[in-house]
N, C-alpha and C positions, 0 to 999 in steps of 0.2 A: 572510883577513886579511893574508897575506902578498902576492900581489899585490895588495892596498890601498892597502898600505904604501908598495909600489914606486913603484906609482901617481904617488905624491903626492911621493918622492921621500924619504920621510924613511927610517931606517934599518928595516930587518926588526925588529928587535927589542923597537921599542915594540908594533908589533902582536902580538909573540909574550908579550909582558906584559900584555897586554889580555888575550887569551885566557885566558892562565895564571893570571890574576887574577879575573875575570869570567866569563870563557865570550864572553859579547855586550859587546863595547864601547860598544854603547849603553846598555846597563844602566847603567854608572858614571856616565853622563852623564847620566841620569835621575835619581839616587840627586844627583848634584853638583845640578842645578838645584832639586832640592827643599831642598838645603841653603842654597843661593842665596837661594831665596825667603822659606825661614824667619829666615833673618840680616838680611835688608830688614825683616820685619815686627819682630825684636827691634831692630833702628836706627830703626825708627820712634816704636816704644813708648818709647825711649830719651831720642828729643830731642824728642816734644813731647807726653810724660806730665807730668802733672804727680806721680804714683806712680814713676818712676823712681829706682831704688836707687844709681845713680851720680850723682854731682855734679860736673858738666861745666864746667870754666872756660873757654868758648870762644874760642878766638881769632878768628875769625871765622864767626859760626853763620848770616851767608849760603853761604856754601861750605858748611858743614857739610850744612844742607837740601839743595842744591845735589847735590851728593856722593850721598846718600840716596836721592835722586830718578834720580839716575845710574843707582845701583847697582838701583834697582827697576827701570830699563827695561832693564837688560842681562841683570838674574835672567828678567825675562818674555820677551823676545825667544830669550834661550838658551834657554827653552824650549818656544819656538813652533819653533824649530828644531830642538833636539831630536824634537821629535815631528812633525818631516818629515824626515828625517834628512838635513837640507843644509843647510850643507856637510857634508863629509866629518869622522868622528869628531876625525880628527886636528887638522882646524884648523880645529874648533871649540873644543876644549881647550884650544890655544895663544890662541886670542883670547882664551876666556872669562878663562884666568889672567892673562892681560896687562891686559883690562880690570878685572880684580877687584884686581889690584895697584894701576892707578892709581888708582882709586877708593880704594885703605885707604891712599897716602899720602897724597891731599887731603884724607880722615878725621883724618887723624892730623897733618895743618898744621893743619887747623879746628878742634883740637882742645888745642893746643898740643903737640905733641910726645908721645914716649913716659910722660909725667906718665897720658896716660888710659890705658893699657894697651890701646890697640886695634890697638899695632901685633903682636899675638900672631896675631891675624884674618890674616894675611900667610903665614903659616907653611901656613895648612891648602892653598888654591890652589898652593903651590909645591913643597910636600910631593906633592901631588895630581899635578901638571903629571910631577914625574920619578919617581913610581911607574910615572904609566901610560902614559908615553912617555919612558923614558932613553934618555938621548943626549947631543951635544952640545948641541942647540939647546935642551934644556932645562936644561944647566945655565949657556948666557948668557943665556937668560931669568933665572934664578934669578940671574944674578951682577950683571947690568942694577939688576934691581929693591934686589938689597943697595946696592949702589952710591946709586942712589936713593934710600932709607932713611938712609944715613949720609948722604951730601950735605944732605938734608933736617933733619937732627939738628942739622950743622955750621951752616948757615944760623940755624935758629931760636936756637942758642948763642951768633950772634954778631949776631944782630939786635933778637931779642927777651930777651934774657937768658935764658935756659933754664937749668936747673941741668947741672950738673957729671955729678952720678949717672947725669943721662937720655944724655948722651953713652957712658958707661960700659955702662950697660942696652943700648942701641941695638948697641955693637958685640958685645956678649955674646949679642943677641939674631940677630945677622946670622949670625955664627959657627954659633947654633946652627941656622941657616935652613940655610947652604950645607954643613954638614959633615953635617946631615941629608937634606939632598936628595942630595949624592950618595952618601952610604952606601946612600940608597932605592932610589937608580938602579941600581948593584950590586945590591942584593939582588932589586930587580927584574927584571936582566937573569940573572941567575943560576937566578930560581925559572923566567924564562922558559925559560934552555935546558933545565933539570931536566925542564922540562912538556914541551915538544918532545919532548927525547930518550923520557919517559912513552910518550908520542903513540905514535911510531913505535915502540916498542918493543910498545904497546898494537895499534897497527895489525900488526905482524910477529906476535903472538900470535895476533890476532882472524884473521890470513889462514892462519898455522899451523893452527888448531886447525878453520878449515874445507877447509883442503887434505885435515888427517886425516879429517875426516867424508867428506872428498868420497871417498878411499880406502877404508873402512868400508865405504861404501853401495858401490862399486863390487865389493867381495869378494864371490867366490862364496860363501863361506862367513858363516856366521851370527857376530858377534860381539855378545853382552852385556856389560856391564860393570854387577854389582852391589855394592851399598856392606853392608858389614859387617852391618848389620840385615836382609838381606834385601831390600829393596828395589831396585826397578832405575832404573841411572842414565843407562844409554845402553843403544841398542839401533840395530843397522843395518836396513835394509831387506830381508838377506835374513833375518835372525831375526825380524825382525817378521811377515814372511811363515810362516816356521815357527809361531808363535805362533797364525796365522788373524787378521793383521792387527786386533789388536785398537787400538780408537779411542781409548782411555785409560789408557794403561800407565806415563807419569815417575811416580816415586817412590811405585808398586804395588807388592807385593809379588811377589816371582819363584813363589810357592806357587799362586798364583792362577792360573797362564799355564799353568804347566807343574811339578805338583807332583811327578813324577818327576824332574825335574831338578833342583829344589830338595832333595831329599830325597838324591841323591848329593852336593850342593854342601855340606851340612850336614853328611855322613859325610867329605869331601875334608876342610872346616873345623877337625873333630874330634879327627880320626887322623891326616892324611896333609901337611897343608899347614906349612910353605910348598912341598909336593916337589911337579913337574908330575907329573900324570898324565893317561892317553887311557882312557874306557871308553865301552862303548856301552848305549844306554838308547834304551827304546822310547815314543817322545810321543805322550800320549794313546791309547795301547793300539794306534796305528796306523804311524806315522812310525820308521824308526828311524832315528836320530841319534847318531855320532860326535861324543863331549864330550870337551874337555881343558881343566882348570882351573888358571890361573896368578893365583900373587897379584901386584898391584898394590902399588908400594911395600915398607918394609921393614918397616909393623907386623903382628904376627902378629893371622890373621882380620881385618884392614881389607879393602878394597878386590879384587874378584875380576872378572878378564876371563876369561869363557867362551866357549871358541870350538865352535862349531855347525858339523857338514859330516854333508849330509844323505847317506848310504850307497846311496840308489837308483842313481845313476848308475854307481857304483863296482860294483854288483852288476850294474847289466845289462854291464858290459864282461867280467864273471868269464862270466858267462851267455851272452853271444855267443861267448866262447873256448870254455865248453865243449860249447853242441851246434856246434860245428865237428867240434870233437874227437869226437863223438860221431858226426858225418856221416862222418866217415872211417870211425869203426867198426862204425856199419854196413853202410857202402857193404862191406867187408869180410866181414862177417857173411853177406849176401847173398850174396857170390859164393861165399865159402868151405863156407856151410853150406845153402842155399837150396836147390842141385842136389845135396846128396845127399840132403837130405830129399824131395826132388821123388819122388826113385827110390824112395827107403822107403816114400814112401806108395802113389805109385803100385804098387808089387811088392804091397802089403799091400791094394791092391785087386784085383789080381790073383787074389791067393792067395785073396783072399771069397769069388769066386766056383769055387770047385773044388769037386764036386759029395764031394768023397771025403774032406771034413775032417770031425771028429769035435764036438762041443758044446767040449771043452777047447781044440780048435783054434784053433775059432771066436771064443772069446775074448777069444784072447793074439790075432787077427787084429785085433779089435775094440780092444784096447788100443795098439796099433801106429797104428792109425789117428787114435786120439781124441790121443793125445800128438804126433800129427807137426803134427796140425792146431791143438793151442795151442800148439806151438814156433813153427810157421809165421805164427800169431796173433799172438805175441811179438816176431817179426822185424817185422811187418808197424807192429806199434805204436812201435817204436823206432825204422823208416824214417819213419814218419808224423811222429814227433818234431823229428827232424832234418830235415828237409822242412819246419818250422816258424820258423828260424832267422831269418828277416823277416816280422813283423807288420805286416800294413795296417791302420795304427790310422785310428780315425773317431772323431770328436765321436758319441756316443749320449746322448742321453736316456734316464736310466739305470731312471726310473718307468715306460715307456711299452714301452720295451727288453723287460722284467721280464715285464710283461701278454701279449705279443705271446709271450716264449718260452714263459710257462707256458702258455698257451693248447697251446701247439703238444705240450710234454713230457704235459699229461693226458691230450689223445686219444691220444696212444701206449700211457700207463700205464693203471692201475688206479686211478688216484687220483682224485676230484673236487674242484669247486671249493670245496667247506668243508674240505677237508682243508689247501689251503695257501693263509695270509695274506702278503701283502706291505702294507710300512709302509715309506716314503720321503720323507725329511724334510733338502730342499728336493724340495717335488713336480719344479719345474723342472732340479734338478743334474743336470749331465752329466760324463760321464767320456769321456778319451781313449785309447780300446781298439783290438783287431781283434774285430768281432763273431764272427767264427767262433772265434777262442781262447775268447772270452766263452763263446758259445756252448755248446761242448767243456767247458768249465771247467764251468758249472751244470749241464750235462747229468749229468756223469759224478758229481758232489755230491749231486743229486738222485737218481740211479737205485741210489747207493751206501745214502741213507736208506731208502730201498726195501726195499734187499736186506738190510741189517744192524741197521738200528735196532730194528724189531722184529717178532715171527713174523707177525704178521698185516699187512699191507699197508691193510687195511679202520682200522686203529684209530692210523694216523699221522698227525700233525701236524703240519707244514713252516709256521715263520714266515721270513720273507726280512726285514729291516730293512737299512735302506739312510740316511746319512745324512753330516755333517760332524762328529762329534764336537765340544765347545767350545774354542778355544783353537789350534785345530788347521789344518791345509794341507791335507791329506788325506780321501778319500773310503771311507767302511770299508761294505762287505756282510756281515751274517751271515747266515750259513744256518744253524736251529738244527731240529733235531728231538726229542721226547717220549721219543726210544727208552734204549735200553738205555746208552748212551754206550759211550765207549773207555777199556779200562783203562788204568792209569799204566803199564804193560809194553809194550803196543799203540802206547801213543802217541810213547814214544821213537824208535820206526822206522816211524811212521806214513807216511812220506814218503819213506823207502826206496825202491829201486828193487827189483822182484822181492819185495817182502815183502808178504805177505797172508795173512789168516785164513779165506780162502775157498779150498776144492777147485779151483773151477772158473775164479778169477781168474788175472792176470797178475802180478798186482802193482804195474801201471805205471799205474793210474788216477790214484791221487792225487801221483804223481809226477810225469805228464806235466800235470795240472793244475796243479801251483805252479811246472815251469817255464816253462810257457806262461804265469803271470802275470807270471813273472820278467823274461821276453823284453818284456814291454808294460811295463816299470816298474815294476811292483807286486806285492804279495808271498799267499799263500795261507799258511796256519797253524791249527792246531789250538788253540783256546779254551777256559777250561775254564768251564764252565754254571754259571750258581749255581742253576737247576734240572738235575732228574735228564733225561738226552739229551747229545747232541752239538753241537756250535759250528764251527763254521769260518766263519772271517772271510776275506775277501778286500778285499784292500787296492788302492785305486787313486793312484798317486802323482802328486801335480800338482806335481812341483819341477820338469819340465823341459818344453820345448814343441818338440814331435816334428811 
């Protein structure tokens, strides 16, 4: 609108009153020519009904028809041109009011003067003219036409007798033309800067408030924004991702997505808010997730921004630090304890063979030996650990993966193929692992249900389910078995190093398998059954792309 305006030369401001007024400038001028047209067919009704409610003493009722006819070919041609839109809005309004003026003062000579009250018709085009383009040039249009009005009063007072009163009427009636039109013009240029400054303030908001999104989505971390009922009102890209990219989430419920988090957000509400806090909470039985809830605004339980940081990554940097640390300490182990065990055993095979030891001898010889070799066992598996510090992860196909190992773990065992089910749901999902940690990891789950689940080997059960959970980022494996389970004693140091309820273990089985998950992203953990047996989940994490 504004270089329209320029365009054509007239001030910014009448096009900023269009807008502010209308929206489309052509609209007004649509809305005027139908008023146009309907005022021709009331002047027609007028002068040649014989039902006409006014009584017209004409002063001349050729001009009058004249005038009529006028005023219909400039209502119909304004709006053939309106609706090609040429000329230009602006000076088409300046014509249309200039000819719709001469036309109501020929009306109003052919008429006799202000006696027929048509010079009121005058007021609506010039009222119209500096609403929707204030300026100067509309108010010496408007000052032209008063001019002409009274000129036209004065003539007919002093040629045809005219009354006294209609001079009077005429200038009360100019007064109120030109002290309304520029009051209008004011108010129109006013409501126009009002709307401008709107505009850009409008436009500074609408760019604000996508800068902020653009920030939002750009965060690593997860940000929510739920509204006091529970419902969620924003959500970024990386929490949407948390969630398992769910298709339909504005103004869902937060219970729906993730009803652990909700169910803290509800305790924060309760107890704790407005004060921040950080806890950690586990999504979807799988994800763990670093939450901190701050309210929004100053009323209590409105508005709550939750911020999402998903803990994988932060856990494999703990993890990489500590089999460092651990590679030092065995490289250490090794040296310091490797070569005198070498001697111990060696001397104690020595000593086997002496023809002159006694059965007690023989024993404590046999005890010397069986201990040096799970020491030595022990060393071996904590250099192996460390030795593990970089995974060569691969895209697997995690259904196909599953078939190919158990295939390979039953010909080694005692087990067959009715003994253990696998269920994988996406048949096609894959994870991003090292097959040999994989590997190591089910092996040692597997030959552990073996060994402890329950006495007989012949009467085990091994289900493997493998899938997405709803709502979820994450790829979760269970391994469950029929056996005996692990007591709530067992389980607190299940994962210990060196702790076992077997004679002949290490203890580093299910140790060196959750760090090995640990190292590849993902996490290993003890479940608890809602059947009688065992659960271990292994978690695969897909927040990072390795």
């Amino acid at each position: 609108m504004l270089s329209r305006a320029r365009q054509s030369g007239q001030p910014a401001a009448s096009g900023l009153a269009i807008d502010a007024l209308h929206g489309d400038p052509w609209k007004i001028l649509w809305l005027y020519s139908i008023y146009r047209l309907a005022l021709a067919g009331v002047l027609i009704f007028v002068g040649f009904s014989n039902y006409s409610p006014l009584d017209i003493d004409f002063l001349d009722e050729h001009l009058f028809i004249l005038a009529i006819g006028l005023y219909l070919f400039f209502a119909i041609t304004g709006s053939i041109t309106t609706y090609i839109q040429w000329p230009d809005h602006l000076t088409q309004i300046s014509f249309n009011t200039i000819a719709d003026t001469v036309v109501m003062l020929k009306l109003i000579y052919s008429t006799g003067g202000m006696i027929s009250e048509l010079g009121l018709l005058m007021t609506i085009p010039l009222f119209t003219l500096n609403i929707i383009r204030p300026g100067q040039i509309s108010l010496f249009i408007t000052a032209t036409s008063i001019v002409a009005l009274l000129g036209l009063e004065v003539y007919l007072q002093k040629y045809h007798q005219s009354q006294a009163r209609d001079l009077l009427q005429t200038g009360l009636l100019s007064l109120f033309i030109l002290t309304g039109s520029w009051l209008g013009g004011k108010w129109a240029i006013k409501t126009s800067s009002t709307a401008a400054l709107a505009k850009r303030r409008g436009l500074d908001i609408a760019n604000l408030s996508q800068l902020n999104q653009t920030i939002l989505d750009e965060l690593q971390s997860g940000i929510l924004v739920v509204e006091s009922s529970g419902a969620i009102r924003h959500i970024n890209s990386t929490a949407w991702e948390f969630l398992g990219k769910p298709s339909s989430w504005r103004s869902r419920p937060l219970r729906q997505f993730a009803p652990e988090l909700d169910k803290h957000l509800q305790v924060w509400l309760d107890n704790i808010c407005p004060k921040i806090i950080t806890c950690d909470i586990k999504h979807q039985g799988t994800m763990e997730l670093r939450t901190r809830f701050t309210q929004l605004g100053t009323q209590t339980k409105g508005t709550t921004l939750i911020n999402l940081e998903d803990t994988s990554e932060q856990r494999e940097r703990v993890q990489e630090v500590k089999l460092a640390s651990l590679g030092q300490l065995t490289a250490n182990i090794a040296h310091e304890i490797r070569n005198p065990l070498g001697a111990i055993s060696h001397s104690a095979q020595l000593l086997s063979e002496s023809p002159n030891l006694d059965k007690v001898d023989s024993r404590m010889v046999q005890i010397i030996q069986s201990n040096s070799k799970r020491m030595n066992l022990t060393i071996e598996s904590v250099l192996n650990l460390s030795r593990k510090k970089n995974p060569n992860r691969e895209t697997i196909r995690l259904k196909a993966w599953l078939r190919e190992f158990l295939d390979d773990f039953i010909s080694q065992s005692a087990l067959n193929q009715d003994q253990i089910k696998v269920f994988v749901s996406p048949a096609d999902c894959t994870v991003t692992f090292d097959p040999a940690h994989l590997h190591q990891i089910m092996w040692n789950l597997c030959r552990n249900a073996i060994k402890h689940a329950t006495d007989d080997p012949a009467t085990l059960q091994l289900e493997i389910q493998g899938g997405i959970p709803n709502h979820s980022r994450d790829i979760m494996l269970n391994i469950a078995d029929n056996g005996k389970g692990v007591s709530k004693e067992d389980r607190l140091r299940l994962f210990e190093p060196f702790y076992t309820t077997s004679e002949s273990g290490t203890g580093l089985g299910l140790f060196m398998s959750r760090e090995l998950a640990m190292s590849n992203g993902g996490n290993l953990e003890y479940v608890e059954s809602a059947q009688n047996g065992s659960c271990f989940r292994l978690t695969f994490s897909k927040g990072r792309n390795h």
